[in-house]
C-alpha positions in Angstrom: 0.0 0.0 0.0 1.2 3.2 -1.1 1.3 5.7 2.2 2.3 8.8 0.6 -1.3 8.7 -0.3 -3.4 11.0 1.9 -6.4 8.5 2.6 -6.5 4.8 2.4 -10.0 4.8 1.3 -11.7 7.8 -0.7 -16.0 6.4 -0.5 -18.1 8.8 -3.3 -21.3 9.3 -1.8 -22.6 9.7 1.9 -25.5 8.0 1.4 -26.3 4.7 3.7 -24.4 2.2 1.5 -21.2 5.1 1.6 -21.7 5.9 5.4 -22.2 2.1 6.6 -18.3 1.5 4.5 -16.9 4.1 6.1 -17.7 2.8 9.5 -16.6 -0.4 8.5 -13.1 1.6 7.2 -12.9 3.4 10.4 -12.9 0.0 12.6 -10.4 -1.7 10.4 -8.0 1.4 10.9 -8.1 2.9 7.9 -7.4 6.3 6.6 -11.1 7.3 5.2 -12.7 10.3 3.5 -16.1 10.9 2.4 -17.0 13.0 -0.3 -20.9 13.9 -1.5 -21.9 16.3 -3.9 -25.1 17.0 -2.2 -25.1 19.8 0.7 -25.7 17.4 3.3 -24.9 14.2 4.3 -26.9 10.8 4.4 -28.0 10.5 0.6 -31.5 9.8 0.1 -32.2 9.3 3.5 -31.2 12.8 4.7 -34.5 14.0 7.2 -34.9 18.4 7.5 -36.3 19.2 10.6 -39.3 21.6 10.2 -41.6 22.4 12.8 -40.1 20.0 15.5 -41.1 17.0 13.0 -38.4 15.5 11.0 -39.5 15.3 7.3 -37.9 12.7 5.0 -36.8 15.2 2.0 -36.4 12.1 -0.8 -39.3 9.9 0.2 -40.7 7.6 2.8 -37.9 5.5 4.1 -38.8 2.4 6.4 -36.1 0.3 8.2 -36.9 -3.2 8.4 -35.4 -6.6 8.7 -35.5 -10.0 9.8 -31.7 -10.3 10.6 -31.0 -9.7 14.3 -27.6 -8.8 13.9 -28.2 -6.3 11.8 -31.4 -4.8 13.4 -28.9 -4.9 17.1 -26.2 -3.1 14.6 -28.8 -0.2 13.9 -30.1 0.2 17.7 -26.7 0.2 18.6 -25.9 3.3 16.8 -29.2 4.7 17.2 -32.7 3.4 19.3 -35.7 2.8 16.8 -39.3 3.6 17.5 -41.8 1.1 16.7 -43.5 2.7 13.8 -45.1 -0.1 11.5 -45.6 0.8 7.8 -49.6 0.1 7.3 -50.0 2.3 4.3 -53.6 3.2 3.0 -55.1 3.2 -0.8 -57.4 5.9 -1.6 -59.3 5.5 -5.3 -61.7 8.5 -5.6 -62.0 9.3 -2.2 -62.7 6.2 -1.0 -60.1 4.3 1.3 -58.7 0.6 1.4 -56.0 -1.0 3.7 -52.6 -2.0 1.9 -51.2 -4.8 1.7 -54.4 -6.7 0.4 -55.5 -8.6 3.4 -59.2 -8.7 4.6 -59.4 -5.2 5.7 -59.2 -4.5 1.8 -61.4 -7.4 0.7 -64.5 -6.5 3.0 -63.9 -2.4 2.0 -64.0 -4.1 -1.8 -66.7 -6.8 -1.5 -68.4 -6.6 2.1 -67.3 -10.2 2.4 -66.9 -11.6 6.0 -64.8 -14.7 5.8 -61.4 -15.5 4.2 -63.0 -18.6 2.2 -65.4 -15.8 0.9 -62.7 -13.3 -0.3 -60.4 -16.7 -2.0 -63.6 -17.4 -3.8 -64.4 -13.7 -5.0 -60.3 -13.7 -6.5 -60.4 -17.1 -7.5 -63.6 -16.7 -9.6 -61.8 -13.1 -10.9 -58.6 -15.0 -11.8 -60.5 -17.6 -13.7 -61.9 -15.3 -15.3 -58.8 -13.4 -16.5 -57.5 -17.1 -17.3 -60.2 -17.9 -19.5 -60.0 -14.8 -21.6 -56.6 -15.1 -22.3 -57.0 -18.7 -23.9 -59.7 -18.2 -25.6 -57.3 -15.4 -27.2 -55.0 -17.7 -27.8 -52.5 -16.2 -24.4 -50.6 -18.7 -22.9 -48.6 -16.6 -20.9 -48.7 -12.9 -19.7 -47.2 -11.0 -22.1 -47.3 -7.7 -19.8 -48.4 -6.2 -16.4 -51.6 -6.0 -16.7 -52.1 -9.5 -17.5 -49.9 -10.9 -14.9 -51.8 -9.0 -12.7 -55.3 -10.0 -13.8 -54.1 -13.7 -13.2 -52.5 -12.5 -9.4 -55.3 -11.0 -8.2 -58.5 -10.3 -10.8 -60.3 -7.4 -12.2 -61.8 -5.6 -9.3 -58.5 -5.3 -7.2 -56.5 -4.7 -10.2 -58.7 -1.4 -11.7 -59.1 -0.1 -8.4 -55.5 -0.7 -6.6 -53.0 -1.4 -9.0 -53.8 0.0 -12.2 -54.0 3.6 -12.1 -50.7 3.8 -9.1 -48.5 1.9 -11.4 -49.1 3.5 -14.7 -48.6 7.5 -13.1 -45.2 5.4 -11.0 -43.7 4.3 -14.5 -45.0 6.6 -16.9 -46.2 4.0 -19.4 -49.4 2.2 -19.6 -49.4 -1.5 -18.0 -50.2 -3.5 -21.2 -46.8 -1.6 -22.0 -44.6 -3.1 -19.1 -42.9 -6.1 -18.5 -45.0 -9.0 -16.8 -41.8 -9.2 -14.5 -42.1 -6.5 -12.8 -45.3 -7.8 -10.6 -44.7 -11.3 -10.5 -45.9 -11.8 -6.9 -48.1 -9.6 -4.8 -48.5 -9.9 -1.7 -52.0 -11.5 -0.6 -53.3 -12.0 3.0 -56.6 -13.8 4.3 -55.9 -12.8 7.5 -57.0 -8.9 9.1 -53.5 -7.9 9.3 -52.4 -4.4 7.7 -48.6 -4.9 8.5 -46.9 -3.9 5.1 -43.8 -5.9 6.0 -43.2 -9.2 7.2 -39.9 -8.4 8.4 -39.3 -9.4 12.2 -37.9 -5.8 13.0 -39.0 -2.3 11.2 -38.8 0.7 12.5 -37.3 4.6 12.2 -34.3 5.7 14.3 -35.6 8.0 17.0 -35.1 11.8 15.2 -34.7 10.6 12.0 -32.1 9.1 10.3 -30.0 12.1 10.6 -28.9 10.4 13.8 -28.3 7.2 12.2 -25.6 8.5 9.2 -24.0 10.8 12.0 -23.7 7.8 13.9 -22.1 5.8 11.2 -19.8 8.7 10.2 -18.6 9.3 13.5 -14.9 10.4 13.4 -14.8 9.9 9.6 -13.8 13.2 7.2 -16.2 14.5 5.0 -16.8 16.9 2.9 -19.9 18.1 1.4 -20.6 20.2 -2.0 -18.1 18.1 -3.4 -18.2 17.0 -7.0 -15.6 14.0 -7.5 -16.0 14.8 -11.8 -14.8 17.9 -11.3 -11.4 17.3 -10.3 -11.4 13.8 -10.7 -7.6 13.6 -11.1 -7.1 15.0 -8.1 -9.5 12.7 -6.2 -8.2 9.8 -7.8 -4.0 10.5 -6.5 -5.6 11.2 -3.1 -6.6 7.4 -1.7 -5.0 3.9 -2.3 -8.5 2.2 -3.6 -12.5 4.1 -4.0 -15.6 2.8 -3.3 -18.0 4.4 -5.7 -21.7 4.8 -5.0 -22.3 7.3 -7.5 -24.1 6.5 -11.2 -22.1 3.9 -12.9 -22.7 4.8 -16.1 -21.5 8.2 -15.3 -18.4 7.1 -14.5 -17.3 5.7 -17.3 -18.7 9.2 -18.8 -21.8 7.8 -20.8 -19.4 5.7 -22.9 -22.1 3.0 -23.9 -25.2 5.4 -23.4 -27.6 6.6 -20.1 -29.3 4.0 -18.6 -32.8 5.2 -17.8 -34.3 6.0 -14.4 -37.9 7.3 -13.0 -37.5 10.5 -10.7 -39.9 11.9 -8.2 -40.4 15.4 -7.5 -41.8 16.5 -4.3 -44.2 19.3 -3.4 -44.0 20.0 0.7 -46.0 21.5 2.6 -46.5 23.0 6.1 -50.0 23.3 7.5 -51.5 24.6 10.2 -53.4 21.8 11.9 -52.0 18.7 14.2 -53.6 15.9 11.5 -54.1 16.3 7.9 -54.7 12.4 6.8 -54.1 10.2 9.6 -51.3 8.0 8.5 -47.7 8.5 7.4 -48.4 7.2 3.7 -51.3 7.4 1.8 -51.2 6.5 -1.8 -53.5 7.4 -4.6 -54.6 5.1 -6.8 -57.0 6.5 -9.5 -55.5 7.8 -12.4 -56.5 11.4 -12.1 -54.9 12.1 -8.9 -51.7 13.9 -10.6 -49.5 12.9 -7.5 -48.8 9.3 -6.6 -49.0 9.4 -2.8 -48.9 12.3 -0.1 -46.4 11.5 3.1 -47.3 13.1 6.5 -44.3 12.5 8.1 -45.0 13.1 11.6 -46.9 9.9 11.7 -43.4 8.1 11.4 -42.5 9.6 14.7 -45.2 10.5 16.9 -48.2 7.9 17.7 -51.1 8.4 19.8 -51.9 11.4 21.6 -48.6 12.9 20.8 -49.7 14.0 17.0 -51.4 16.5 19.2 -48.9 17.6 20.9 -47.6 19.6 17.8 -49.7 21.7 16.4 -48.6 21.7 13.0 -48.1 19.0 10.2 -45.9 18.9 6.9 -47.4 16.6 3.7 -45.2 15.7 0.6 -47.1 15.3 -2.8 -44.7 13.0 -4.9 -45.0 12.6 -8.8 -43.6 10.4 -10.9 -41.6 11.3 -13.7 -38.9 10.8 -16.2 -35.7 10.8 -15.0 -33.1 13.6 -17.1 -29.8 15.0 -16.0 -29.8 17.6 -13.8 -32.3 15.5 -11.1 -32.3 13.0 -8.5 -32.4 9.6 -9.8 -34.7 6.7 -7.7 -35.9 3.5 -9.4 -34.0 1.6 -12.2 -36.2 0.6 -15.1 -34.6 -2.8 -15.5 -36.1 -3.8 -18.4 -34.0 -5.8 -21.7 -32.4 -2.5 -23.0 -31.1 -1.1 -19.6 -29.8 -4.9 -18.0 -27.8 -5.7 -21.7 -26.4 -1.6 -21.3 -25.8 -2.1 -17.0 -24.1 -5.4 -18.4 -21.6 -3.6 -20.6 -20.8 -0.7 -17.8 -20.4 -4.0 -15.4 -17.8 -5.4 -17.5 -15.6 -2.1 -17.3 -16.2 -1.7 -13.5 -14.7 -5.4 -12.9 -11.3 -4.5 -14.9 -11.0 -0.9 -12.5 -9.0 -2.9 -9.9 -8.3 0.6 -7.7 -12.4 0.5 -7.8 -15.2 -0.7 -5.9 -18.7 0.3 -7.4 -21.1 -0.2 -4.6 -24.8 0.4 -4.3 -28.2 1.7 -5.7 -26.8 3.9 -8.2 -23.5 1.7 -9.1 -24.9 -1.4 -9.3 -28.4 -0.3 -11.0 -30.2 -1.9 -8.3 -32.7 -1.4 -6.2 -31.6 -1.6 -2.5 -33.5 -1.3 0.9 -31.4 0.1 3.8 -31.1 -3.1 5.8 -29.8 -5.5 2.6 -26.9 -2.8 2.5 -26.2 -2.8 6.0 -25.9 -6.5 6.1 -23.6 -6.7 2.7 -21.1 -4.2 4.2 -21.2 -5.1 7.5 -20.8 -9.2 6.5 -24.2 -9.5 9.1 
């Protein structure tokens, strides 16, 4: 190892997959600095504090597991509340309970007993089934036929459709069957989103978590690594890069393609404005895709109250172009055989690690990283 560098390890990014290295670097003994062109820390999962309520500024962000080790990793830097993500569906002002369990099949059908809602989506399915063979379909050739064999008609117009066309931009006959291959389906009255053994959010937000994780570490914020990337390059023995891969290699194949979100906040002044952290709407004339009162993710009980003010996010879909915050890969034919080609390079940068959402063109939740870096 070469110790006229500076640093022994330069990590681009501060998000969690950056931050939860750097800890890692720090307790091996290494030399570590963290750069993040954003200016703040804690990538997506950065929290602004606005009216005593910490608002998640790039989205909902839920913490949940079923590894121990790594839910004892997370408290150990930080205590989580017990928040449970129960999300609600609301199609034309009318509300259902997410994911579908019988809450959602007695607000769709009135029925009472789980044999009763399996015979309601089995007869539905059938249905679906039949149409498609007598069409000559002997498989799903796209979402919305997958998802008419899943779950049927009813469920599918009134939960699925509309959400999923404004979340990708396309219609569903125009998306891959792939990308809803299983849905989650419940006969029992249970409104847990997760089945994860732990979930939760660090107690004030997960601000406390990446401080926690970058404890000790250098970093430096408002820092582009492109625009002096020679410089950033002499400074450390190896990188881990968490930025966009294909960015890296400065477009050389082509962009892979990602949906964005854009967010309109906004404070109001009363203690409650829909009762539950996430709400999403699922009619197709509802511009936005869900609104996010982020209180809920903190307070419970009589202590909504307590402050007498609320902020709600509006999020909308949309394309993803230069100059925005990337979010979801599109991982369909075109973008895996480009990713493919930009993976190739990546494995011949030996001074390189390319690690994370952005590098590896996948979509990661927080714990999955934790557990990779850490070896948990």
């Amino acid at each position: 190892m070469n110790s006229k560098r500076d640093y022994d390890l330069l990590i681009v990014g501060a998000g969690i997959s950056g931050a939860t290295a750097a800890y890692k670097a720090k307790q091996e003994g290494k030399r570590c600095l963290v750069i993040d062109i954003r200016p703040h820390l804690g990538g997506n999962i950065y929290c602004e504090n606005v009216e005593g309520i910490n608002v998640h500024k790039y989205g909902a962000h839920i913490f949940h597991t079923s590894n121990k080790r790594v839910w004892e990793f997370v408290n150990g830097i930080v205590e989580f509340n017990r928040y449970t993500n129960s999300p609600i569906a609301n199609y034309q002002g009318k509300q259902y309970n997410l994911p579908f369990n019988m809450n959602t099949f007695y607000q769709m059908w009135g029925v009472l007993t789980p044999e009763e809602a399996r015979q309601k989506i089995d007869e539905q399915r059938q249905e679906a089934l039949t149409r498609m063979r007598n069409d000559g379909i002997t498989e799903p050739r796209n979402l919305e036929e997958q998802a008419l064999l899943l779950i049927g008609k009813d469920i599918y117009e009134t939960l699925i459709k509309g959400y999923t066309e404004k979340q990708w931009g396309r219609k569903c006959t125009d998306l891959p069957a792939f990308i809803i291959k299983r849905l989650p389906v419940r006969f029992v009255h249970d409104n847990n989103y997760f089945c994860d053994r732990y979930q939760g959010i660090p107690i004030g937000g997960y601000n406390k978590l990446i401080d926690g994780l970058l404890d000790g570490i250098e970093t430096r914020i408002n820092t582009n690594f492109f625009d002096d990337r020679q410089h950033w390059e002499s400074i450390a023995d190896h990188i881990l890069y968490t930025g966009k891969i294909d960015e890296y290699f400065d477009y050389r194949f082509g962009q892979l393609e990602w949906r964005s979100v854009r967010f309109e906040q906004e404070t109001l002044d009363m203690p409650n404005f829909q009762g539950n952290a996430v709400m999403n709407f699922t009619d197709a004339e509802t511009p936005y895709t869900r609104i996010i009162e982020h209180k809920h993710f903190e307070m419970f009980g009589d202590e909504v109250y307590q402050c007498p003010k609320t902020v709600i996010s509006r999020e909308y879909s949309s394309e993803w172009h230069p100059g925005i915050e990337p979010f979801y890969t599109v991982n369909n034919e075109r973008n895996n055989k480009l990713y493919t080609k930009y993976k190739e390079l990546a494995d011949q940068e030996s001074h390189v690690t390319f690690g994370g959402r952005l590098a590896e063109y996948k979509y990661y939740d927080m714990a999955p990283i934790i557990e990779k870096v850490m070896g948990l």
